[in-house]
N, C-alpha and C positions, 0 to 999 in steps of 0.2 A: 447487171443492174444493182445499184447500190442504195440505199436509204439511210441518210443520215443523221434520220433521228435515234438509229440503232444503237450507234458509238456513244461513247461518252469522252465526252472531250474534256480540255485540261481544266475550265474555266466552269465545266457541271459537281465537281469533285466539292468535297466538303473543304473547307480551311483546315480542317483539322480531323484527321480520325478517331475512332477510338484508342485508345492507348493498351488496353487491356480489363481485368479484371482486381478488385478489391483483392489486397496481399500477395496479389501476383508481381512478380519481375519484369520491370521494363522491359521488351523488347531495345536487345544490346546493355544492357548493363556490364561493365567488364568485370569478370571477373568476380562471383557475388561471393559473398562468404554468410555462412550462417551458425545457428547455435542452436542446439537442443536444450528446453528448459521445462521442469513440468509442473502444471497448470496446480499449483498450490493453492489459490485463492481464494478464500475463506474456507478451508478444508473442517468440518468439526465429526469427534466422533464422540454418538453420545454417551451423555451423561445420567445418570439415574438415580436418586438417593432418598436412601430410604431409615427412617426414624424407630430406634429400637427403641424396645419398652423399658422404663427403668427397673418395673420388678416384672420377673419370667416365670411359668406358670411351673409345677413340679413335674418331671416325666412326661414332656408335651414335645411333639415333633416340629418343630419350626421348620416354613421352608419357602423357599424364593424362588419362582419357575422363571426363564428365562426363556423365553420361546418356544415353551411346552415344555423344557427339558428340568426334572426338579434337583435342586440341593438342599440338603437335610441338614438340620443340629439338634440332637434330643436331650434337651434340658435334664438336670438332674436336682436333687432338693438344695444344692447352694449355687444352682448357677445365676450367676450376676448378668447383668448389661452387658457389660462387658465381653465376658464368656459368650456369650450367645452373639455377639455380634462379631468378636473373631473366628468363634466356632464357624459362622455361613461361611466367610471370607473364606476358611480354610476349604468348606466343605466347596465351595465354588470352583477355588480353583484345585478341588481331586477329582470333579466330574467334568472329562473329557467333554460330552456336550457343551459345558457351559464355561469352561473356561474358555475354548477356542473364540466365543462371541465377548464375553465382559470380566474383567477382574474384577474384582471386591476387597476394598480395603476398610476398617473401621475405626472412627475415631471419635469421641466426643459424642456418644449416643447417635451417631449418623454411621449408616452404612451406606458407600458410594461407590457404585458400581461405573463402569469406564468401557464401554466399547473399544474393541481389538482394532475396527478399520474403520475409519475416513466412509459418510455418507451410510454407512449398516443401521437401519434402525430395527430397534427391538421390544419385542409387548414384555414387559416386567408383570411379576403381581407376587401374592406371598401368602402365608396361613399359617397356622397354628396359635395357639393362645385362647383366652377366654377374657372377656372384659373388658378392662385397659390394660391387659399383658399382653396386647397383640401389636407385629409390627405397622406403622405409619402407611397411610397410600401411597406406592412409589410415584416419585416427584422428580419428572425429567428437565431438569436444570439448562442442557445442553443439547440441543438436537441435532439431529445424524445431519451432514451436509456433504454432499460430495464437491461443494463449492461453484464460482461463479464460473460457467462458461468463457472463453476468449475470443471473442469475434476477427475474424481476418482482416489487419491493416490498421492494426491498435500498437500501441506503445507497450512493451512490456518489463518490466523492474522486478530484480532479483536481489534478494539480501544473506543470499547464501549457501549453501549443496546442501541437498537430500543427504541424509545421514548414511554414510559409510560408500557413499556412491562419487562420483567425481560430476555428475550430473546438480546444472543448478536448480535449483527451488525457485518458480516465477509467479508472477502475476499478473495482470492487469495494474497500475500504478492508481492508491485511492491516498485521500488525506491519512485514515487513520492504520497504512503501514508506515508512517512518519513520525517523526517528534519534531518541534521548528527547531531551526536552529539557535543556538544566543549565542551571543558576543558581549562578554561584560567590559568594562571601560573604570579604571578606579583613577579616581583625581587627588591631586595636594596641588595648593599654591595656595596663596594670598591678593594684595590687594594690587598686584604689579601683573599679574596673571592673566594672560590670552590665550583661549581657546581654539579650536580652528582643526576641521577632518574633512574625512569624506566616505563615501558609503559606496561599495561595487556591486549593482545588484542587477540581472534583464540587461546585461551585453554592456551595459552604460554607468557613469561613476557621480555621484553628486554630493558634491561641496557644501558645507556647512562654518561659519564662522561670524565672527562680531560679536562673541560673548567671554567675558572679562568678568571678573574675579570679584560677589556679588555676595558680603555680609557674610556668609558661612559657607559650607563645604553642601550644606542640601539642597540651600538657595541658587549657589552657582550651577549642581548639576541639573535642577530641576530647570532652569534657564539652557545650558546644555542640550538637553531632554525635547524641548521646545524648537531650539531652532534645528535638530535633525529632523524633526517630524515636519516643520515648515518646507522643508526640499525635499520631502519623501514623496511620490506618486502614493495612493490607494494600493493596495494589494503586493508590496513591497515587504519596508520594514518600520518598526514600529519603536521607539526608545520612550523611553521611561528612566526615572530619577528613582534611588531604591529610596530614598528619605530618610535613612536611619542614622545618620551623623558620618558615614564612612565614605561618605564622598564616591558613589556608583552610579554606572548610567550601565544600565544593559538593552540592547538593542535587539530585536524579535525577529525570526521572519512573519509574515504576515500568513502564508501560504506555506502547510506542512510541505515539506520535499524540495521547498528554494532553497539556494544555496548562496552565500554574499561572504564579503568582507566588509572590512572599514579599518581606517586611520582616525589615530586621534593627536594630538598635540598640545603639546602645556609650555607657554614661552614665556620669556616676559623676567623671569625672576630667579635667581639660583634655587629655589626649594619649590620652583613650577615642575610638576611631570606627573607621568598618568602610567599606568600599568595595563597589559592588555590579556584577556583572557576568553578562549575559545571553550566557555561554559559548556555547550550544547553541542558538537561536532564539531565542524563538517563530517559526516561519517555516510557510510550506506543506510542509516538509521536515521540521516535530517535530508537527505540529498540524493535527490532522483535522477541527478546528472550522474553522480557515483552509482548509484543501482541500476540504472539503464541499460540492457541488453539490445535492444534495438524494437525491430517491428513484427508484429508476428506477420508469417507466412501462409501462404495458399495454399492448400494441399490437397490433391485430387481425391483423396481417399478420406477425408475427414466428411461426413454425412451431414446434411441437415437435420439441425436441433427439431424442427418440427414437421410434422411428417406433409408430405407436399409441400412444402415452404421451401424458401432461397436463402437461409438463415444459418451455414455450417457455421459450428463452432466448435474451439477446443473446450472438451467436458476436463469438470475436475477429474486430479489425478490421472490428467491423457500426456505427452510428450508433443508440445509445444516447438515446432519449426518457427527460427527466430532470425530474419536478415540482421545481419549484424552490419555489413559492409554490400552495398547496392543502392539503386534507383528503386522504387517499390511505388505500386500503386496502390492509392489512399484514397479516401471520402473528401472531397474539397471544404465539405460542412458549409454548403452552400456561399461559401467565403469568394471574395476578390483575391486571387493568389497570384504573384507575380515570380518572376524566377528569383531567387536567393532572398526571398521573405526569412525572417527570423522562425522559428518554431517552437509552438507552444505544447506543453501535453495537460489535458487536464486529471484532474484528481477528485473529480467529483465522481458521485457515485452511481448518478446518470449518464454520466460521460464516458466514466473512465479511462484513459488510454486515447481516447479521441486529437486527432491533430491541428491547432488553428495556428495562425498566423498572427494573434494580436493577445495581449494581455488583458485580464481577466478574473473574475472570482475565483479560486481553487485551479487555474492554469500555474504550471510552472514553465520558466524559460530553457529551453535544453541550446545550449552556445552553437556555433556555425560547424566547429570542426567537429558536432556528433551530430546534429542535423540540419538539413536548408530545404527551404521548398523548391522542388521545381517546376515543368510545367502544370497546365492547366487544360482539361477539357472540360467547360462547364456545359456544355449540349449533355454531356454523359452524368457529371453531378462528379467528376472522379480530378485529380490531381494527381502528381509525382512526387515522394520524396527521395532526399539523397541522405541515404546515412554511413557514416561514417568516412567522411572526407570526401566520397567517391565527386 
């Protein structure tokens, strides 16, 4: 006896399965390749500084506790500012306790104390003197950060190795690891003079022209100036005329970490021509396409950031698994995603690293041959990317 409401037949099955988990690997990716990089992102170690007195008291013990731990300088009848403020520095760094947590350098009536590690904070305070010959309330400038966690299935951008290691330095990609890019544009001609470019920016190239050689060299670039901005999309690039008599149009990105070109052209006249110059990069320091390491990774062994929560992430100063070359699954961001959609990464500070398919405030455009979207399970809220060619 059989019952066939048991079975599940071909036509009860979902259209689509799940695909996996957030920074996990496609099932069948070929061949994945990855990168170790570590979670630098906004790493601080504090800062502390503290305000010596211009005149010192005679035969007074000065001293600056550092986590309970004290270092001493005992004034004598001519010691100066000065003296007493390298005196700590020195006495700082001869007291094993307190050297291993903060150095002490002095300068200009400020003594600034510097945490040894990334995220270490530390209770300062001080004593000795009578009066106004005592030191200032330490004033923490810089607080300890172990920096911004990495969530799995985020974009992540490197601009360089951890020092003395072969290991890159990474992050999560925000505006202000960037500088925009320029491109400056210098003109001569006269009154025979036609203008005429074009701008390569978000996969796509747009043409600028119809402006001729207009009373002066400010006038014509500010005309210039004008009709590139007239064919420019919002969150692109942005030109301007410098105004100063020397005949210059420099062109912006609009969005820290885009990356463009442009042509320009001067016809018309033997003494028409333009000069071109890559003011601002392209570098690892304008261009998120250049810093791009790829996606972070899934990893079974990275814990949730909050205790019972679904929330793993890479902590500062942790070693960051990064697909560089695979399929990976991603956050759809509730988007319409079709297979070989363009891909955006943004660089805002809510977002960070987050993946869309359309252009945008603080998005930049990463080209096909370093990413594409591919499919889609929006039942699940998840998507696939492909990076690096695959």
């Amino acid at each position: 006896m059989s019952d066939a409401s048991f079975h599940t037949r071909l036509g009860d099955a979902r259209a689509a399965l799940p695909i996996g988990l957030i920074g996990a690997l496609l099932l069948g990716s070929y061949h994945p390749r990855s990168d170790t990089v570590v979670n630098a992102t906004g790493q601080a170690a504090q800062v502390t500084t503290i305000a010596v007195p211009a005149s010192v008291d005679n035969s007074t013990v000065y001293s600056v506790i550092i986590d309970g731990v004290t270092s001493s300088y005992t004034s004598d009848a001519s010691a100066t500012q000065a003296e007493l403020g390298a005196g700590i520095a020195a006495a700082l760094a001869a007291e094993p306790g307190a050297r291993g947590q903060m150095t002490g350098a002095y300068s200009g009536g400020t003594l600034t104390l510097t945490g040894t590690y990334a995220g270490v904070a530390h209770t300062v305070t001080v004593s000795g003197g009578t009066g106004s010959n005592v030191f200032g309330t330490p004033s923490t400038t810089t607080s300890a950060s172990m920096g911004t966690s990495v969530p799995f299935g985020v974009a992540v951008q490197s601009q360089g190795y951890v020092s003395g290691t072969g290991v890159k330095s990474g992050s999560s990609p925000i505006t202000t690891a960037f500088t925009a890019q320029v491109i400056s544009f210098t003109f001569a001609g006269n009154t025979a003079s036609y203008y005429s470019g074009t701008v390569s920016i978000n996969g796509r190239v747009y043409a600028w022209s119809g402006v001729v050689w207009d009373t002066n060299l400010d006038t014509t670039c500010t005309a210039i100036a004008a009709a590139i901005n007239a064919v420019m999309p919002t969150e692109t690039v942005i030109a301007a005329s410098v105004g100063s008599g020397g005949g210059v149009v420099t062109l912006t990105a609009e969005v820290e970490g885009a990356e463009f070109d442009a042509t320009a052209a001067a016809v018309g006249h033997a003494d028409a021509e333009q000069t071109k110059a890559y003011t601002t990069g392209p570098s690892i320091s304008t261009s998120l396409v250049r810093a791009l390491v790829g996606v972070s990774a899934r990893k079974a062994s990275i814990e949730n950031a909050t205790l019972g929560g679904d929330d793993p992430t890479y902590i500062g100063n942790s070693a960051m698994e990064v697909w560089t070359k695979a399929e990976v699954v991603v956050s759809d961001r509730s988007l319409t995603i079709a297979y070989g959609d363009p891909v955006y990464v943004s660089v805002a500070s809510a977002t960070r690293g987050y993946l869309y398919n359309a252009a945008g405030t603080d998005r930049v455009y990463i080209p096909p041959e370093k990413m594409r979207w591919g499919r889609q399970v929006s039942a699940d809220g998840i998507a696939s990317i492909l990076i690096g060619g695959v």
